[in-house]
C-alpha positions in Angstrom: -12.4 171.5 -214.4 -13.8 170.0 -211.3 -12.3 168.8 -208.1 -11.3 165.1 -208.0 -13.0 164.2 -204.5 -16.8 164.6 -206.2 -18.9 165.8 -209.4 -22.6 167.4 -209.3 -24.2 164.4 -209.4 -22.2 162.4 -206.6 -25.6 162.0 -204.5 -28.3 160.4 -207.4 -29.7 157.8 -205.3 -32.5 159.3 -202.7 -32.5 158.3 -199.0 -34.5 159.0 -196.5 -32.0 160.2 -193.8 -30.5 162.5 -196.7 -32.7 165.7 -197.9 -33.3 166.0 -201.7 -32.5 169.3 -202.7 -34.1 168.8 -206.4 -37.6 168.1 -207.5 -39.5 167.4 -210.4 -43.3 167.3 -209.4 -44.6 166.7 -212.9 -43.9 162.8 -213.0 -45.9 162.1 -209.3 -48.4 165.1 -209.7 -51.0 162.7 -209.8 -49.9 161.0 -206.5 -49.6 164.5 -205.1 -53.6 165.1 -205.7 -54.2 161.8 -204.2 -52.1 162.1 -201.2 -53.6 165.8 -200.7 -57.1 164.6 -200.6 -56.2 161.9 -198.1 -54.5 164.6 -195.6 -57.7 166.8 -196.1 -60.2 164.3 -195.1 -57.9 163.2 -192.3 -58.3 166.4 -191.0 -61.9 166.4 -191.5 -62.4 163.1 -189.8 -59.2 161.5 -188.2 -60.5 158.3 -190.0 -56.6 156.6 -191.0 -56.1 155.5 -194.4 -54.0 154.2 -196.2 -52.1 154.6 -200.6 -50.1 152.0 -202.3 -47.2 153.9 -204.7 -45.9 151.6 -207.1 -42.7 152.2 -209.5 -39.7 150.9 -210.9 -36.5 150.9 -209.5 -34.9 154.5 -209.7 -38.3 156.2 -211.1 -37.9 158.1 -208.0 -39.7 156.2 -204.9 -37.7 157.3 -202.1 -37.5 161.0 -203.6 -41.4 160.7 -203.5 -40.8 161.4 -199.7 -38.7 164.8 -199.6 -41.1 166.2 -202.2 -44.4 165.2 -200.0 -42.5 166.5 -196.5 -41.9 170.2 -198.2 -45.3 170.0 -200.0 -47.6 169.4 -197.3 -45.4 170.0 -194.3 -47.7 172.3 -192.5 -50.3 169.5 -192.9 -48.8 166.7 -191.6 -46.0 165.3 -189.7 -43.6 162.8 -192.7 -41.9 160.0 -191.2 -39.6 158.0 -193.1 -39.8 154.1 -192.9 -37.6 151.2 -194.7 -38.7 148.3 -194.4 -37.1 146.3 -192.2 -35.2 143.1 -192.6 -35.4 141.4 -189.2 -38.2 139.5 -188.3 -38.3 141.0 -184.8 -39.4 144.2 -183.6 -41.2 145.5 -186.5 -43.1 148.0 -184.4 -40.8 149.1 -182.4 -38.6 149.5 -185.8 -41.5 152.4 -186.8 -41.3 153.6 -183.5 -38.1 154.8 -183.5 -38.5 156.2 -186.7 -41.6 158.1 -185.1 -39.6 159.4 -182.1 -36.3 160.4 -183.8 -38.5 162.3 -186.4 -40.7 163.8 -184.1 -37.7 164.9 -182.0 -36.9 165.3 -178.8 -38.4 168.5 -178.3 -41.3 168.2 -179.9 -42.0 164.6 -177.5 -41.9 166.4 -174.6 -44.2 168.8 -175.5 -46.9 165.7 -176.4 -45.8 164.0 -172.7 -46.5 167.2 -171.6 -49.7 167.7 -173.1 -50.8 164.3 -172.2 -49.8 165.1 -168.9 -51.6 167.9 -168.5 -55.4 165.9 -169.9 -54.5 163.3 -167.1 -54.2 166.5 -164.4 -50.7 166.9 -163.7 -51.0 170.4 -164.0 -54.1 170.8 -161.6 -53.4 173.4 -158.4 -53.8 173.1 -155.0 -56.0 176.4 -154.1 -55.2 177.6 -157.8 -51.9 178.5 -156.4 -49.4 175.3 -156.2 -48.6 172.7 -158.6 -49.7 169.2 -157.4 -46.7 167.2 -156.3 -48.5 163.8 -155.5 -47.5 161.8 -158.1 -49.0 158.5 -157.2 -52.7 160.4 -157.0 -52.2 161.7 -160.8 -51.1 158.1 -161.8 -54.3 156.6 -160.6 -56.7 159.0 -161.5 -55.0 158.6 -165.3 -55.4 155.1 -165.2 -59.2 155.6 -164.2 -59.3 158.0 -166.9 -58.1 155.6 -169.4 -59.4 152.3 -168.7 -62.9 153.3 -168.0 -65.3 150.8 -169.1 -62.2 148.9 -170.3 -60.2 145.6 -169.2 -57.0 146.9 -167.4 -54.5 147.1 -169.7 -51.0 146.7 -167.9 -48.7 148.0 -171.1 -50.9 151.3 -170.7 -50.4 151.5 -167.1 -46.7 151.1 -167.6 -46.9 154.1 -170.0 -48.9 156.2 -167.8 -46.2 155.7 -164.9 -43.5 156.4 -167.3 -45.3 159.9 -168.6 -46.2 160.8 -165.3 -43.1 160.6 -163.6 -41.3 162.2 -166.8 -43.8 165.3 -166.1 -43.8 165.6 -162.1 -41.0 163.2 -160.3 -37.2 165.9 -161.2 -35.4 163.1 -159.5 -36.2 159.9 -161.8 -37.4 162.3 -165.3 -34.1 161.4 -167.0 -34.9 157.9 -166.5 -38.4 158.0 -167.0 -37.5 159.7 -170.8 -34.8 156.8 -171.6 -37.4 154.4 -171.1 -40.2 156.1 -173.4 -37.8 156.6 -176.2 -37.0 152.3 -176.0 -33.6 152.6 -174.2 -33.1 149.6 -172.4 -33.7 149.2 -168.5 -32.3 147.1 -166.1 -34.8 145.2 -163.6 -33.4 147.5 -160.9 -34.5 150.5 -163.2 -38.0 149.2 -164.6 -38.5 149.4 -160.4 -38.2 152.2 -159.8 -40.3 153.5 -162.8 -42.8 150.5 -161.5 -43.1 149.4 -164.8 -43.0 145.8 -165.9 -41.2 145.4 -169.2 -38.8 147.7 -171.7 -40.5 149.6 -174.6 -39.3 146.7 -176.9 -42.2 144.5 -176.2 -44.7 145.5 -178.6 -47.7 145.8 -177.2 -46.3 148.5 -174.9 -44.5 150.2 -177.6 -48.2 150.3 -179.7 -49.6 151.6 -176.5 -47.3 154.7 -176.6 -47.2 155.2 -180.0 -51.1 155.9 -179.8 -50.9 157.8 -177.0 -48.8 160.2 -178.7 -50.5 160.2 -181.9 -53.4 161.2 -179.9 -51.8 163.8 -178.8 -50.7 165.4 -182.1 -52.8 167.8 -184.0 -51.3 167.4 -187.2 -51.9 164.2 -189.1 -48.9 161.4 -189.3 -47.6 160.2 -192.5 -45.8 157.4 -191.9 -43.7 156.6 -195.5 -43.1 153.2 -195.7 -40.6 152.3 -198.6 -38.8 149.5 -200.5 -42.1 147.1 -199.0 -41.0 144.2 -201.0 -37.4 143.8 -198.8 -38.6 141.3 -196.0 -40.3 139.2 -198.4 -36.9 138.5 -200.6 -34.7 137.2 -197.6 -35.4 133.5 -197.1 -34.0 133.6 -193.7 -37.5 135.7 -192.6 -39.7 132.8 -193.1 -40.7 130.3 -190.3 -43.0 127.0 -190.2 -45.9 127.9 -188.6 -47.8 124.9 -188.3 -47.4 123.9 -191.7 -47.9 127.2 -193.0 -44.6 129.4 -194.2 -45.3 132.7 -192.5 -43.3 135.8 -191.7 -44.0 136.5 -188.1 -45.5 139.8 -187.6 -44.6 140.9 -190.8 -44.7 144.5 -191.4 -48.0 144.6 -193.5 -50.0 143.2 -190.1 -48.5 145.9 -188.0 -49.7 148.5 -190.4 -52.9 146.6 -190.6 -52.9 146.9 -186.7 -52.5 150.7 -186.6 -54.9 151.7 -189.5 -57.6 149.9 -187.5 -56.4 151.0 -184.1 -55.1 154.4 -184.2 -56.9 157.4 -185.5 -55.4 160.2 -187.8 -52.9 158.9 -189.5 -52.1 158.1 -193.4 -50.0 155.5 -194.2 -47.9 154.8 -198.2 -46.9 151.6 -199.1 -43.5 152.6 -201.7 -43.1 149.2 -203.2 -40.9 147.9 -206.6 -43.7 147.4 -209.4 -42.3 143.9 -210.0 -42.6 142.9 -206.8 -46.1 144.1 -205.9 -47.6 140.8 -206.3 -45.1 139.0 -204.2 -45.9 141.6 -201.5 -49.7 141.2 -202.0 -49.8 138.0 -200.8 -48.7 139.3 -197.6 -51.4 141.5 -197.6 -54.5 140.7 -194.4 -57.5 140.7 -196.6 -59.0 143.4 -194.2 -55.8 145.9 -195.4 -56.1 145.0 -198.8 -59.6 146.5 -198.9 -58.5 149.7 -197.6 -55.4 150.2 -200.1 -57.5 151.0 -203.4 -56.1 151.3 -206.2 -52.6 151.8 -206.8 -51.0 154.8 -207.4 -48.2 155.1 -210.3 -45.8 157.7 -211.5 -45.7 159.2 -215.3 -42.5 158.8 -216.7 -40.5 161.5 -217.2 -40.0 163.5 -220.1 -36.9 164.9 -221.5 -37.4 168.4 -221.0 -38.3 167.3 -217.4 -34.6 165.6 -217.5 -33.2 168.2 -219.2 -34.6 170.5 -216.2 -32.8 168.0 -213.6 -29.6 168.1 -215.1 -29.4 172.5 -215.3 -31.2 172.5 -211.7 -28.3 170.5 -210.3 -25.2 172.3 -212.5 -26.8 175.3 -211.4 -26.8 174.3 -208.1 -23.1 173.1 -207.8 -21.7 176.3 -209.3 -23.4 178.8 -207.0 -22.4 176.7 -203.8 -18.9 176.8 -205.2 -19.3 180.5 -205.8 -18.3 180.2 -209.6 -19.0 183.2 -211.9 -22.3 183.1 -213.7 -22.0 180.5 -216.6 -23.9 181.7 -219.8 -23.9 177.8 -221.3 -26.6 175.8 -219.3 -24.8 172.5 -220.7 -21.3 173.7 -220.1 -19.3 171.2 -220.2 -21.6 169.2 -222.2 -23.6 170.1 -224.9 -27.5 169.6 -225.5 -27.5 166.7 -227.9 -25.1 164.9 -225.5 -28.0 165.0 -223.0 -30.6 164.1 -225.0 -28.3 160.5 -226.0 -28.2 160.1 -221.8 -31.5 160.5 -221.5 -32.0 157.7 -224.2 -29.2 155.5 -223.1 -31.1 155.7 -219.5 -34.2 154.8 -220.6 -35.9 158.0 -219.3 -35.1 156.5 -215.7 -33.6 159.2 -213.6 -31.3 157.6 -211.4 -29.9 155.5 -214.4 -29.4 158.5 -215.8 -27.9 160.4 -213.1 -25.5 156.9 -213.0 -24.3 157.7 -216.4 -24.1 161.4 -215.6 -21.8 160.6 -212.4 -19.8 158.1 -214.8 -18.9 161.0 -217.0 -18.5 163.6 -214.6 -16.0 161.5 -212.9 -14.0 160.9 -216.0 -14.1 164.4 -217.0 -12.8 165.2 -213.1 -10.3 162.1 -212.4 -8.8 161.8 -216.3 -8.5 165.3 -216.2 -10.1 166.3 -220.0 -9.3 169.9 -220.8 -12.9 171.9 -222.2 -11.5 170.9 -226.1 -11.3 166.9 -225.6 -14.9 167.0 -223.4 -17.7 166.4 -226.1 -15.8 164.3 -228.2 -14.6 161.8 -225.1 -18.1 162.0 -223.8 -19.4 160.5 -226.9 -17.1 157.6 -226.3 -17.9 157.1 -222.6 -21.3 156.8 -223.7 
């Protein structure tokens, strides 16, 4: 009946490296409304902001992120970040995540563009391209520091884009070292740059100048919150006081305050909100606002999920049009799932796999299927 290496419903727990193919937009409609608000006054005044999302495990958290991305992808650009569970290099952790979604293509353009502002595309006589790149350098660093202290992370970005934009010869390495490859002190030389992306306020300095670059808004999705705050071995003594260093709450904290355009959603367990809370800078905590929640799902909703995925596993198999929506299970036998599950989707989708794999691995023929479902549930 089906083949023994996998069932419909092999893939039931969301990632955000894996696309969701199904959506049910009734149970975060409401988060939806708010999100789409927040990306319309972003537009309006590139003032960040930032949501809190709260749910139980499996209500669908991590799926929140596919549906958003298709919804309002010509608004915004959806990165997905988990939270991480090393005390070092939080920002460089959602840097990463920034470049690889933005892409490699699409980073080049922004250098480009940035670039361009700083007058790397300015001609001699109108006619030929200006080659000088030390004279571009300094005139961006003029351009950027005006009226400011000299900020030696931002000149080492500046080099880096300039000579990624003008210098053929030293581009390649000049692009390893904006997307946080390691460099050699032999390599940051020749870049004359001081220090590897890694060190944080360098990687924060790039990471702005790119989002200023962008015109569409950056979400950056920020799930499974509570994770650093369950693992002991994140906690240090910090003159008396047990604190996790640079935790990931104070580098959002630092880019709501410091960058402009950009939305940020806290996806956090609903039993460990107020663990997480007290992580929270008072200053972020009054920009959060109320939390946002997701309505429980209905069975008909459920029942939806379960033809939507059948569906989709017989056309991609190229199986003849079948006229029962429930084959091989019948409608009742959902409706006990959906009970057994507690209306929570992916506990759901567990028993659904559970049986799919019996009916595939123990072989039932169509006659022993509703009757041996009933036991296995």
């Amino acid at each position: 009946m089906f083949p023994k290496e996998e069932t419909p419903f092999d893939k039931f727990v969301s990632r955000g490296d894996l696309p969701e193919d199904f959506d049910i937009p009734g149970p975060h409609a409401e988060i939806d409304a708010v999100v789409e608000e927040a990306l319309t006054d972003l537009y309006e005044t590139r003032v960040s902001k930032i949501i809190s999302v709260l749910g139980e495990n499996g209500i669908g958290k991590s799926h929140l992120f596919w549906a958003l991305r298709k919804k309002f992808y010509a608004q915004a650009n959806f990165v997905y970040v988990p939270a991480p569970i090393t005390k070092k290099g939080t920002l460089f952790h959602i840097y990463t995540r920034f470049m690889d979604d933005l892409g490699e293509d699409r980073v080049r353009e922004l250098l480009a563009k940035i670039a361009s502002n700083w007058g790397s595309r300015y001609k001699i006589y109108g006619v030929f391209r200006t080659t000088d790149v030390q004279s571009v350098i300094r005139r961006a660093i003029k351009l950027e520091t005006t009226g400011k202290t000299v900020d030696r992370t931002l000149e080492d970005c500046i080099k880096a884009i300039i000579i990624f934009d003008l210098d053929p010869e030293n581009r390649g390495l000049a692009e390893r070292w904006i997307f946080g490859e390691p460099m050699d002190f032999a390599e940051l030389q020749i870049l004359g740059v001081e220090r590897n992306m890694k060190e944080e306020d360098t990687v924060f300095a790039m990471m702005k100048l790119l989002m200023e670059a962008m015109e569409e808004s950056l979400v950056l999705f920020l799930d499974e919150l509570e994770k650093p705050f369950q693992t002991p071995g994140l906690s240090l003594e910090v003159e008396g006081i047990e604190k996790h260093p640079r935790n990931i709450l104070e580098v959002i904290y630092k880019l709501i305050n410091e960058t402009s355009n950009m939305l940020a959603i806290l996806s956090t367990n609903s039993n460990d909100w107020e663990r997480v809370r007290e992580h929270i800078p008072p200053q972020l905590m009054e920009k959060v606002g109320p939390n946002l929640t997701f309505r429980p799902f209905t069975l008909e909703e459920f029942k939806t999920l379960f033809t939507d995925i059948l569906s989709k596993y017989w056309r991609d198999r190229e199986i003849g049009i079948i006229q029962d929506p429930w084959y091989p299970l019948d409608e009742r036998i959902i409706e006990e799932i959906f009970q057994k599950g507690k209306s929570n989707p992916r506990e759901c989708l567990r028993i659904l796999k559970k049986l799919f794999s019996a009916i595939a691995f123990e072989e039932w023929d169509e006659e022993q299927v509703i009757e041996k479902a009933n036991e296995e549930i």
